[in-house]
TIKOLMAR-925995 format. One line per field, with one value per residue: x, y, z of N, C-alpha, C in turn; residue in three letters. Coordinates in steps of 0.2 Angstrom, whole numbers, always signed. Layout:
// residues N
n_xx X  ...
n_yy Y  ...
n_zz Z  ...
ca_xx X  ...
ca_yy Y  ...
ca_zz Z  ...
c_xx X  ...
c_yy Y  ...
c_zz Z  ...
r ALA  ...
This chain:
// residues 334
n_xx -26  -20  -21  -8  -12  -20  -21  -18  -4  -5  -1  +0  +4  +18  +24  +39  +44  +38  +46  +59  +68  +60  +50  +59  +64  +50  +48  +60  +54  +42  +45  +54  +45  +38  +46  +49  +36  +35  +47  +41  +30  +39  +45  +35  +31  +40  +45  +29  +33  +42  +35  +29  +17  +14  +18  +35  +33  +19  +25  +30  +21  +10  +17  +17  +1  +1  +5  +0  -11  -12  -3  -7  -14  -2  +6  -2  -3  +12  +13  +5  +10  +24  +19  +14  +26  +33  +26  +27  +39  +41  +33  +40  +50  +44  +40  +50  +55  +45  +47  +59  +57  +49  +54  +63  +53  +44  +29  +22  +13  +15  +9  -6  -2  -4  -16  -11  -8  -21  -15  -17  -18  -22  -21  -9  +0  +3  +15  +21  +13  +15  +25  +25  +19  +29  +38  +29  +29  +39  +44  +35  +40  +53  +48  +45  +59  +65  +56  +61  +73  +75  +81  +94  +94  +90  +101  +109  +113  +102  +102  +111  +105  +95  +101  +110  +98  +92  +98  +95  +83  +88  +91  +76  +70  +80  +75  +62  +65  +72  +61  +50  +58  +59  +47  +43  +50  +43  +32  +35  +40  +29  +19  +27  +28  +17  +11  +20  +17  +4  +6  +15  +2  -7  +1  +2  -11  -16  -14  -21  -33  -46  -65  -71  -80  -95  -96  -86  -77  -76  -64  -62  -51  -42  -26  -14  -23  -34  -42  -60  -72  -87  -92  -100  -100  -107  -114  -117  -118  -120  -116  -107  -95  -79  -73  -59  -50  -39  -30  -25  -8  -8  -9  -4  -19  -14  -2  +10  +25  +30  +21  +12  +14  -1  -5  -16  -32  -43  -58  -70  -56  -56  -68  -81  -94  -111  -123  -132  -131  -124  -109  -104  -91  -77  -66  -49  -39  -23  -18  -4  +8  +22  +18  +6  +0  -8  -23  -21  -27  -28  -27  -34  -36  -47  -47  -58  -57  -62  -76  -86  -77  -70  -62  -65  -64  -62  -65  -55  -53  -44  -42  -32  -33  -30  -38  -42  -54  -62  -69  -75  -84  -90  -97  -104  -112  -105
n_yy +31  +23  +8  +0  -1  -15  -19  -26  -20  -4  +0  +13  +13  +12  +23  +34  +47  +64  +74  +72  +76  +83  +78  +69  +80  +83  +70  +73  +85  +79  +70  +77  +84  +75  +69  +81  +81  +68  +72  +81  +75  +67  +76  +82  +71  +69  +80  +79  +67  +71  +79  +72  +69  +58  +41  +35  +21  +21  +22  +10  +1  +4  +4  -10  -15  -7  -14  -24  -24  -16  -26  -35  -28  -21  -30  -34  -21  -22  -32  -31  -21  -25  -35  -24  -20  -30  -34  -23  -21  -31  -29  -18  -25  -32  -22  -18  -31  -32  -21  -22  -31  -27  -17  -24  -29  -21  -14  -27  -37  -40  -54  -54  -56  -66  -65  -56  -60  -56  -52  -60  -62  -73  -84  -95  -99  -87  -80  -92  -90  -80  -80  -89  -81  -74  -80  -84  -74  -71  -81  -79  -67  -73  -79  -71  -64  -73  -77  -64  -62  -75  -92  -90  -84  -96  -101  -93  -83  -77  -68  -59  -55  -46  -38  -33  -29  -18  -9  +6  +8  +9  +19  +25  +12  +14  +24  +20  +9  +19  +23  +16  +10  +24  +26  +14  +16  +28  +26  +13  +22  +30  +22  +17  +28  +33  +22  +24  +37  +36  +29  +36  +45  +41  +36  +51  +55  +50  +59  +69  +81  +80  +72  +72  +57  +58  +48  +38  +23  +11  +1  -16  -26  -41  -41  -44  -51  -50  -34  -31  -25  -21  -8  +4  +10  +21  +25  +41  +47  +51  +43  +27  +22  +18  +11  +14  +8  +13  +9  +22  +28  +23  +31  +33  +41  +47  +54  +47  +40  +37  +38  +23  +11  -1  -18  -22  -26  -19  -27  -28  -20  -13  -10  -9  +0  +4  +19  +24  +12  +4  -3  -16  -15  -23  -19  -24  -26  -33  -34  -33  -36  -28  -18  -11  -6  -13  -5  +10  +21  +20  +29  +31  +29  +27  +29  +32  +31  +37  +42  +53  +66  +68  +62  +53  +51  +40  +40  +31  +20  +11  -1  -11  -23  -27  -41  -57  -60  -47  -41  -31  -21  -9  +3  +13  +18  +26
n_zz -26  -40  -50  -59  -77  -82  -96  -113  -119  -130  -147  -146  -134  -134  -139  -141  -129  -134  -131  -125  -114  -107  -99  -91  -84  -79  -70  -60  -55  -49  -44  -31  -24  -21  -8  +1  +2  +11  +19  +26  +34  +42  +50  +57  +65  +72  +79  +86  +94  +101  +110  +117  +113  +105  +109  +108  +110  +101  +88  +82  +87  +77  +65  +66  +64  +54  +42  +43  +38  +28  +18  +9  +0  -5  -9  -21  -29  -33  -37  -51  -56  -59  -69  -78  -82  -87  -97  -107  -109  -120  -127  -135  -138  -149  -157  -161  -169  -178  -185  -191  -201  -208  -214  -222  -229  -239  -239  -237  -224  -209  -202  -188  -173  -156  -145  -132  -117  -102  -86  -71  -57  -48  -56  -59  -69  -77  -79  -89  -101  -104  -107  -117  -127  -131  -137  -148  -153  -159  -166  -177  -180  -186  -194  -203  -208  -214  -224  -229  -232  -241  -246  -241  -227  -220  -217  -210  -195  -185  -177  -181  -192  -190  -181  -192  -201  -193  -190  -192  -185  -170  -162  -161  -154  -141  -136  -134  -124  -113  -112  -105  -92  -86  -83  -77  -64  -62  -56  -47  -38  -36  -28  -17  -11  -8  +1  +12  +17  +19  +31  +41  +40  +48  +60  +65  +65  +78  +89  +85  +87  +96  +99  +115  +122  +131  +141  +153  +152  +162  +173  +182  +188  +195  +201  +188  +182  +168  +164  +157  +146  +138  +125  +115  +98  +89  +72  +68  +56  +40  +29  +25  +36  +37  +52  +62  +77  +93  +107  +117  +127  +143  +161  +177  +187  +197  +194  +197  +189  +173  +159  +150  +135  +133  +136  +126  +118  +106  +100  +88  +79  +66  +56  +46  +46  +46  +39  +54  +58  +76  +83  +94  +105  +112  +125  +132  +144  +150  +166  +171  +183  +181  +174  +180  +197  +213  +217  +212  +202  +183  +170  +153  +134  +120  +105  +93  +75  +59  +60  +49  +47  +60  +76  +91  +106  +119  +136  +148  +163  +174  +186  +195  +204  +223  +227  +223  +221  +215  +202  +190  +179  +168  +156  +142  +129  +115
ca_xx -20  -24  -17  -6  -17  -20  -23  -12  -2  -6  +5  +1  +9  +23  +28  +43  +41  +41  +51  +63  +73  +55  +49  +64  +61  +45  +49  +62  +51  +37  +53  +55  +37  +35  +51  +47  +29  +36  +48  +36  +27  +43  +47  +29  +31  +48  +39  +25  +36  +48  +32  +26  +10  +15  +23  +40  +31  +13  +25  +32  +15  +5  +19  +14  -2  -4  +9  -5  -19  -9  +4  -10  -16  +4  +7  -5  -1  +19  +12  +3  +17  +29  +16  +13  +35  +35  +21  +29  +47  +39  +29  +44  +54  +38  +40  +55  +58  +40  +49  +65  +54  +43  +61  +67  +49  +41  +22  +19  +9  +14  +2  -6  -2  -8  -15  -5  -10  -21  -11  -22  -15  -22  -18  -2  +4  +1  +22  +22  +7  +17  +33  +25  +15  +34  +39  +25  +27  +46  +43  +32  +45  +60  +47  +46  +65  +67  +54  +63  +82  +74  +82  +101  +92  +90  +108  +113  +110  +95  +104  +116  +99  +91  +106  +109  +92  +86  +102  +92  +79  +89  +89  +67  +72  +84  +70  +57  +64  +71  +49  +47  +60  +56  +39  +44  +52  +38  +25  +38  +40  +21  +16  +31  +28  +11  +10  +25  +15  +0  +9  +15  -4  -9  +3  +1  -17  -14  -10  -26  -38  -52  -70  -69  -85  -97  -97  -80  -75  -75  -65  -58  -49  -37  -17  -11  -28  -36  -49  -62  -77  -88  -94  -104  -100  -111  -112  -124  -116  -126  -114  -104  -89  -74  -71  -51  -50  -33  -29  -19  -6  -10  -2  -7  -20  -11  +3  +16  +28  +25  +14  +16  +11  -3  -6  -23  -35  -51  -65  -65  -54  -56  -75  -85  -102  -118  -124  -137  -131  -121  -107  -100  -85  -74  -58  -48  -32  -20  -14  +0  +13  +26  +15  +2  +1  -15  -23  -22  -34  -24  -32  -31  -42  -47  -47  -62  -57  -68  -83  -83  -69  -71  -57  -67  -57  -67  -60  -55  -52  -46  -40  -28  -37  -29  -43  -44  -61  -66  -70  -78  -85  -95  -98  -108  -113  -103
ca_yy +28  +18  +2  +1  -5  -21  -23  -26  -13  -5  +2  +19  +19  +13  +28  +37  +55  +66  +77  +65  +80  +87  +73  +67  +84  +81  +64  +74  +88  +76  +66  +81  +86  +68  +66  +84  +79  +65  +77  +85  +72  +63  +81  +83  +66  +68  +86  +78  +64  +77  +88  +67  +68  +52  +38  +31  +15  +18  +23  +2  -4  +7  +0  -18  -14  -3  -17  -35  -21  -16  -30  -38  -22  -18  -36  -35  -17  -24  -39  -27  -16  -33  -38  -21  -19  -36  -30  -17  -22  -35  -26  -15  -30  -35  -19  -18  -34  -30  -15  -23  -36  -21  -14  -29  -33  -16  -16  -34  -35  -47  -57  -53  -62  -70  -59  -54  -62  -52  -53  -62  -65  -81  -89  -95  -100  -80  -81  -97  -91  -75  -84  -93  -78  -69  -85  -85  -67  -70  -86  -76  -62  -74  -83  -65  -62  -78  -76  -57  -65  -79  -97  -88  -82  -102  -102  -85  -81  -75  -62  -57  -53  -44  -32  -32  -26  -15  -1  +12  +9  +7  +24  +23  +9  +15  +30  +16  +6  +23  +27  +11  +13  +30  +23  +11  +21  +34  +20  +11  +28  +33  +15  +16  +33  +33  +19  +27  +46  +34  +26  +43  +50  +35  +36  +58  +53  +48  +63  +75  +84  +74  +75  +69  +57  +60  +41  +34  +17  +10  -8  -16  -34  -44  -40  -51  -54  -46  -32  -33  -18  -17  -2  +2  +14  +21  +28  +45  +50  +49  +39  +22  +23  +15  +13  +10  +10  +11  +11  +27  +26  +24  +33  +33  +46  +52  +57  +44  +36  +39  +35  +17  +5  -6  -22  -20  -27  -20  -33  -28  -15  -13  -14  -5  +2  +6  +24  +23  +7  +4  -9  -17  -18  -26  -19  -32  -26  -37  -27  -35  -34  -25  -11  -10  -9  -15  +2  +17  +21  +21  +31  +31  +32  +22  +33  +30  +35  +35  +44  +57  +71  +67  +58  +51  +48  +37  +37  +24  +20  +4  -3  -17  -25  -35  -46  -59  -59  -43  -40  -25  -19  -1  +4  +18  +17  +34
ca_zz -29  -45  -51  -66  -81  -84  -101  -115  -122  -135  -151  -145  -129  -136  -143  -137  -127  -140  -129  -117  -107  -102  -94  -84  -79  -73  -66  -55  -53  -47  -37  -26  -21  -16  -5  +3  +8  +16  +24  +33  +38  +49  +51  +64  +70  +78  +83  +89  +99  +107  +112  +121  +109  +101  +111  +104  +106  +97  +82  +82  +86  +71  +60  +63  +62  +47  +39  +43  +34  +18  +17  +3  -5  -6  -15  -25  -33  -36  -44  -55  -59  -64  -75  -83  -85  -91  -105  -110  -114  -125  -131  -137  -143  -154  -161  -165  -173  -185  -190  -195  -205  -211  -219  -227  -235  -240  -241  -234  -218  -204  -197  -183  -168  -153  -139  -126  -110  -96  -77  -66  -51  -45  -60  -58  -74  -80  -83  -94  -104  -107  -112  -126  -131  -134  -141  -152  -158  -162  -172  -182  -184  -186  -202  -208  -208  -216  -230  -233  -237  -247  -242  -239  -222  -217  -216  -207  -186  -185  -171  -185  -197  -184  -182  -200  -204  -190  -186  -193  -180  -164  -158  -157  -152  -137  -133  -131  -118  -108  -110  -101  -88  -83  -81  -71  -60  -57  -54  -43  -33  -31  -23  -10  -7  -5  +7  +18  +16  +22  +37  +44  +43  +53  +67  +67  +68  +85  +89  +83  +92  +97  +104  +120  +125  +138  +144  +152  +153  +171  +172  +188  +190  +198  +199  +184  +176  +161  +163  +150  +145  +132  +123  +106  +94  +83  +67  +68  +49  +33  +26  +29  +40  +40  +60  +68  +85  +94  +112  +118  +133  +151  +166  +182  +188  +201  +191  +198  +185  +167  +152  +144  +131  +138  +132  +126  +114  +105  +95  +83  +79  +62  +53  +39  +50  +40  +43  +58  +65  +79  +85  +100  +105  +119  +127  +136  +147  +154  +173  +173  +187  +177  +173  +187  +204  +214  +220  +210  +195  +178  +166  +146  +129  +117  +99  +86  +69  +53  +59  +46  +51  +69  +82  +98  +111  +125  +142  +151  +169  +176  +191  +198  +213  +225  +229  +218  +217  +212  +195  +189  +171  +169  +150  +141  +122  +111
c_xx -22  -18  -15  -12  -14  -20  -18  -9  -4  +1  +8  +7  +16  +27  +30  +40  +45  +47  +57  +64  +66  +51  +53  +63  +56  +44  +55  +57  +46  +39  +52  +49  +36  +39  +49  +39  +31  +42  +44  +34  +31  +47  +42  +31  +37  +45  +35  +28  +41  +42  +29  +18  +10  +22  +27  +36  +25  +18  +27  +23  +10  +9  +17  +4  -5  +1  +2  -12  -18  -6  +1  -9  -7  +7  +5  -5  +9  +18  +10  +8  +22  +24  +16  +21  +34  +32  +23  +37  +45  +36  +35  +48  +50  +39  +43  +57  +52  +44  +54  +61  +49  +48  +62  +59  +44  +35  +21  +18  +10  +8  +0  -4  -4  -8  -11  -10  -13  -17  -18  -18  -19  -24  -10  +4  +3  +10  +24  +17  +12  +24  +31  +21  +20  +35  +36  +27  +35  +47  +40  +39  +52  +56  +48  +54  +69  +65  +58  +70  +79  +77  +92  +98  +92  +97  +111  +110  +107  +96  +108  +112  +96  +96  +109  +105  +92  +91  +99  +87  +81  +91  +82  +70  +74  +77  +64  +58  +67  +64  +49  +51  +60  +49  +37  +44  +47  +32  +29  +37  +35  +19  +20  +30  +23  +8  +17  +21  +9  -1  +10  +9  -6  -6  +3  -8  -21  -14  -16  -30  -44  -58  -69  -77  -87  -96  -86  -82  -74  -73  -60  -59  -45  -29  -17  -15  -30  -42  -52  -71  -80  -92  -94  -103  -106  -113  -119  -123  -123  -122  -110  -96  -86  -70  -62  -49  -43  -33  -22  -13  -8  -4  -7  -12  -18  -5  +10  +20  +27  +21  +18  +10  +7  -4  -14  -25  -43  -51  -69  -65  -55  -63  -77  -94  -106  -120  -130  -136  -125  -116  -105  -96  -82  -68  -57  -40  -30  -17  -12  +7  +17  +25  +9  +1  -7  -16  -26  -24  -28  -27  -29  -37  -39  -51  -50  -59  -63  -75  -82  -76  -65  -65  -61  -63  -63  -61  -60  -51  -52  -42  -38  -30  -32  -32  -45  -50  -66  -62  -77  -78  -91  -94  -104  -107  -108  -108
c_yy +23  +12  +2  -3  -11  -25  -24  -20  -13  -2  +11  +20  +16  +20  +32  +44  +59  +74  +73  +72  +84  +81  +70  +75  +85  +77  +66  +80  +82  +72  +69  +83  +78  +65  +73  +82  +75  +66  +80  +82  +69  +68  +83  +78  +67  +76  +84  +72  +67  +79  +81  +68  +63  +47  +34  +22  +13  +17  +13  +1  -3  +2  -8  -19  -11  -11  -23  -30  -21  -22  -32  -34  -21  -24  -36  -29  -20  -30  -36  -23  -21  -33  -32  -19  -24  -35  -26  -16  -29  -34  -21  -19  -31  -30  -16  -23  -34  -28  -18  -28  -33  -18  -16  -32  -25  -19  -22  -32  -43  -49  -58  -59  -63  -64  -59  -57  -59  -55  -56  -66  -71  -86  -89  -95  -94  -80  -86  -95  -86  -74  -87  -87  -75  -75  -85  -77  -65  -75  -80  -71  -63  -77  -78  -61  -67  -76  -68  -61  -70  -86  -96  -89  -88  -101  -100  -87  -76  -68  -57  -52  -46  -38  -28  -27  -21  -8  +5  +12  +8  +14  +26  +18  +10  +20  +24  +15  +10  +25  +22  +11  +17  +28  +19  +12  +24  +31  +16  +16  +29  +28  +14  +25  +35  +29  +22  +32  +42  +32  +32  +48  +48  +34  +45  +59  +51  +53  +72  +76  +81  +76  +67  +66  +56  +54  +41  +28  +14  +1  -13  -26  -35  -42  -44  -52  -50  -42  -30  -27  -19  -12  -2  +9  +13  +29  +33  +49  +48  +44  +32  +25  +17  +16  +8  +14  +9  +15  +15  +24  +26  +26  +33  +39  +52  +56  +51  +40  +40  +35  +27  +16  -1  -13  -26  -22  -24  -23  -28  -22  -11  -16  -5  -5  +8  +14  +22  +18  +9  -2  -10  -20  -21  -22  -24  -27  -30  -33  -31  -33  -28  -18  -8  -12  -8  -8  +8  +16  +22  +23  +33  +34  +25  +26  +30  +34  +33  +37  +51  +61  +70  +61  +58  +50  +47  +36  +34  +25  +12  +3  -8  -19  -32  -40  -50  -60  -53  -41  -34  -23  -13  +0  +10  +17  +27  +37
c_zz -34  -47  -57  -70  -82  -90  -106  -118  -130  -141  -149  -137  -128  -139  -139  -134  -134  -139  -121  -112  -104  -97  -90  -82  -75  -69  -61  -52  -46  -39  -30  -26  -17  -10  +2  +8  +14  +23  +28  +38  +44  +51  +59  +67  +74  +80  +89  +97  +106  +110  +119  +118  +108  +105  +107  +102  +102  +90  +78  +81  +79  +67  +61  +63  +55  +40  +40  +41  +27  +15  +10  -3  -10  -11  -22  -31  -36  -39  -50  -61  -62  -70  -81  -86  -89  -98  -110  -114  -118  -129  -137  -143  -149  -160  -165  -170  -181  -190  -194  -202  -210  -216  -224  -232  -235  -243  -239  -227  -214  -203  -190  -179  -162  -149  -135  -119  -104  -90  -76  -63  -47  -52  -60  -63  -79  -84  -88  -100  -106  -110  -116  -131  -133  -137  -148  -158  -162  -166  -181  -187  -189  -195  -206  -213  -216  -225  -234  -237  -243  -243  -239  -230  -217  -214  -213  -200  -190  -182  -176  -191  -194  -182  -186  -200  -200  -186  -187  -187  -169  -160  -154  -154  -141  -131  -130  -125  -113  -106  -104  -95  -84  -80  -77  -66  -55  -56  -48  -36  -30  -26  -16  -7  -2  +0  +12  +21  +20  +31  +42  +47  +47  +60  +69  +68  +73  +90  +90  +86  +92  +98  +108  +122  +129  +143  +147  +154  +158  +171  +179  +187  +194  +197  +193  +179  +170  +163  +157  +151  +137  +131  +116  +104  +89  +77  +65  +59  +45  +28  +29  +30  +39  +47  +61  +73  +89  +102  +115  +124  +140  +155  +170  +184  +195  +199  +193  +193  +179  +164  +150  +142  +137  +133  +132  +121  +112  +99  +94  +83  +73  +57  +48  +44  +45  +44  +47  +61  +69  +80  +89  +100  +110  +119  +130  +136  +148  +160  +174  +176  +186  +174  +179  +193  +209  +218  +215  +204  +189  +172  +156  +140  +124  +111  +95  +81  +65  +54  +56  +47  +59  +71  +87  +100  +116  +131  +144  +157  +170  +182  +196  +204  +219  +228  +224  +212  +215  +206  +193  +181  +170  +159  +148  +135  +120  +110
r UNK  UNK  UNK  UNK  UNK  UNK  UNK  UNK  UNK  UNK  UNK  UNK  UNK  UNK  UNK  UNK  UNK  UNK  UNK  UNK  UNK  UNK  UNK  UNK  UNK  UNK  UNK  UNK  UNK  UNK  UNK  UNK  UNK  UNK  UNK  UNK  UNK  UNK  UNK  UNK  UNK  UNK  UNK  UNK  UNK  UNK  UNK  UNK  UNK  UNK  UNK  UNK  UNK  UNK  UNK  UNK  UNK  UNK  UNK  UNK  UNK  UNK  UNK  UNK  UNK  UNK  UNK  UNK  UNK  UNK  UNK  UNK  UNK  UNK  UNK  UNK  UNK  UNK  UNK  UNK  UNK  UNK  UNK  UNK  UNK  UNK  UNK  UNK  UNK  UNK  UNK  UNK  UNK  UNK  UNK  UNK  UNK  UNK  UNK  UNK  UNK  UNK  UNK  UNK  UNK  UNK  UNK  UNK  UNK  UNK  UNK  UNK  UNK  UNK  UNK  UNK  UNK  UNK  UNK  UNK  UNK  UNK  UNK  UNK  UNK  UNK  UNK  UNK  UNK  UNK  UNK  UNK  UNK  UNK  UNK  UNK  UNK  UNK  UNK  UNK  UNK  UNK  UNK  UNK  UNK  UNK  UNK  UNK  UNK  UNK  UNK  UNK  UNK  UNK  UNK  UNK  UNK  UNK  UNK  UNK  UNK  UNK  UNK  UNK  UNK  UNK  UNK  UNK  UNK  UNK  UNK  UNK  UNK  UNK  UNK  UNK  UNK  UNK  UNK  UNK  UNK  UNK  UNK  UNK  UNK  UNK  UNK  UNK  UNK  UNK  UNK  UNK  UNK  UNK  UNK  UNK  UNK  UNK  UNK  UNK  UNK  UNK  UNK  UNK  UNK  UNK  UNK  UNK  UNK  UNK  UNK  UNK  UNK  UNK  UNK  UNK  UNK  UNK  UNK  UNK  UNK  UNK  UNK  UNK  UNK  UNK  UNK  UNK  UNK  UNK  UNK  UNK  UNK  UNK  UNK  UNK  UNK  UNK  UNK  UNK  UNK  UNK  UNK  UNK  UNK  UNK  UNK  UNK  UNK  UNK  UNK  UNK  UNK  UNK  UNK  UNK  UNK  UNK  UNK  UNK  UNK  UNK  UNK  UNK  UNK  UNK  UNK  UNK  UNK  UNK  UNK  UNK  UNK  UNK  UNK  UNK  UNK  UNK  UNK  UNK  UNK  UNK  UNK  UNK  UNK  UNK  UNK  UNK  UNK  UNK  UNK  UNK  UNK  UNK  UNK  UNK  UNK  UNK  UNK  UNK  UNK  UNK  UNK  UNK  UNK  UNK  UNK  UNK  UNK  UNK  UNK  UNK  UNK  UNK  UNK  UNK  UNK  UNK  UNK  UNK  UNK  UNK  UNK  UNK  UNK  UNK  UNK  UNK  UNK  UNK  UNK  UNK  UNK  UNK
């Protein structure tokens, strides 16, 4: 997904579509394909949630998850997209009022005017810079208008000049800034669609056939307390992995009760591993009351993504003790 351009606009891509009614075609064409995908996608998940592949509450947890990973990425593309709208209906204005200025004085050549302002999001005064740089380009236009009437022009609204001069041109006009709106639009649409269609594969993700490894997880504490295990993943790829690791539901191994949400953490859950090294990670349960009862083994997974094509899924066993002081931790490298 690429980020609107940054740079200034130029003359060219002002120019209207040279056919308007095929491109709102395409922009709905394009509409439905994108609305469809993401029917599919919360067409499997509630599939997948009826079939009990996907617990109703990984789908809440992924969302605040996959929200405290993009939430930046996802700023910083709609700051991008403001700047490049902003760009571009000024850009339009600019060139509209040239035109009218290019009418009333045939064969003279405005003079240029000040660049246009790159976006840079941690500069803060980017919107005041870009207020004096439309300032600056409608001075110019209003000296142009002025020197076309002669000193009558002093005297007149400059709005009254300006509409005067420039009706021949307000249908371009009219076309431009529908370009820029449309455009708006289907750059608006792609960035929210794409992070939904994203979130969707992320929690169906959840859900995909795994390789199961040979090692499980062995972790035994206290009723109440936290059981805690680490274990090393590692990267036998040829390239670098982005590894996220998410811990599945636990249910009892006898079958009593159902599956829940446990209140689990893995360190870290979320890293960039080099091909050929390894990392270690920690789980960390809490068996508390409310979900576990001292005795019986509770067994779950804790799902590597990002090794090539591959889903691990590591098993995990652990077990509520009612002896305060035993604590137990077993581990086995992926």
């Amino acid at each position: 997904m690429s980020a609107p351009d940054r740079s200034p606009v130029s003359s060219e891509a002002l120019q209207p579509s040279a056919d308007w009614s095929t491109r709102f075609a395409q922009y709905v064409e394009q509409s439905a394909a994108r609305l469809n995908r993401t029917a599919e996608l919360n067409r499997e998940l509630t599939k997948r949630i009826a079939c009990g592949d996907v617990a109703p509450a990984n789908v809440e947890s992924q969302l605040s998850a996959f929200l405290a990973t993009n939430a930046e990425s996802y700023a910083n593309e709609m700051a991008d997209l403001t700047n490049y709208f902003l760009s571009r209906m000024i850009g339009v204005n600019v060139w509209y009022a040239r035109a009218i200025a290019q009418n009333l004085s045939p064969g003279t050549t405005p003079p240029t005017g000040p660049d246009q302002p790159l976006f840079d999001r941690t500069n803060l005064d980017w919107l005041d810079r870009l207020k004096d740089y439309a300032a600056a380009e409608t001075a110019t236009v209003y000296s142009l208008l002025r020197a076309a009437h002669g000193g009558e022009a002093a005297d007149r609204d400059e709005r009254g000049v300006l509409e005067e001069s420039g009706q021949g041109d307000l249908p371009t006009t009219v076309a431009k800034t529908a370009d820029v709106f449309l455009d708006l639009l289907t750059r608006l649409e792609d960035i929210n669609t794409a992070y939904g269609q994203r979130y969707l594969e992320a929690v169906l993700g959840l859900a995909r056939e795994s390789d199961r490894a040979s090692a499980t997880l062995h972790a035994v504490a206290p009723l109440g307390a936290t059981a805690t295990v680490r274990f090393a993943v590692s990267n036998n790829t040829e390239e670098r992995a982005a590894i996220r690791c998410v811990m599945t539901d636990l249910r009892r191994s006898d079958g009593v009760g159902p599956a829940f949400e446990a209140d689990a953490t893995v360190m870290p859950d979320r890293f960039d591993l080099p091909a050929g090294k390894e990392e270690v990670l920690t789980l960390s349960v809490r068996l508390g009351e409310s979900d576990f009862t001292a005795g019986p083994v509770y067994t779950g997974g804790v799902r590597v993504f990002g090794l090539g094509d591959t889903v691990v899924d590591i098993p995990v066993d652990l077990r509520a003790s009612a002896d305060p002081r035993e604590s137990v931790a077993a581990s086995e490298p992926t």
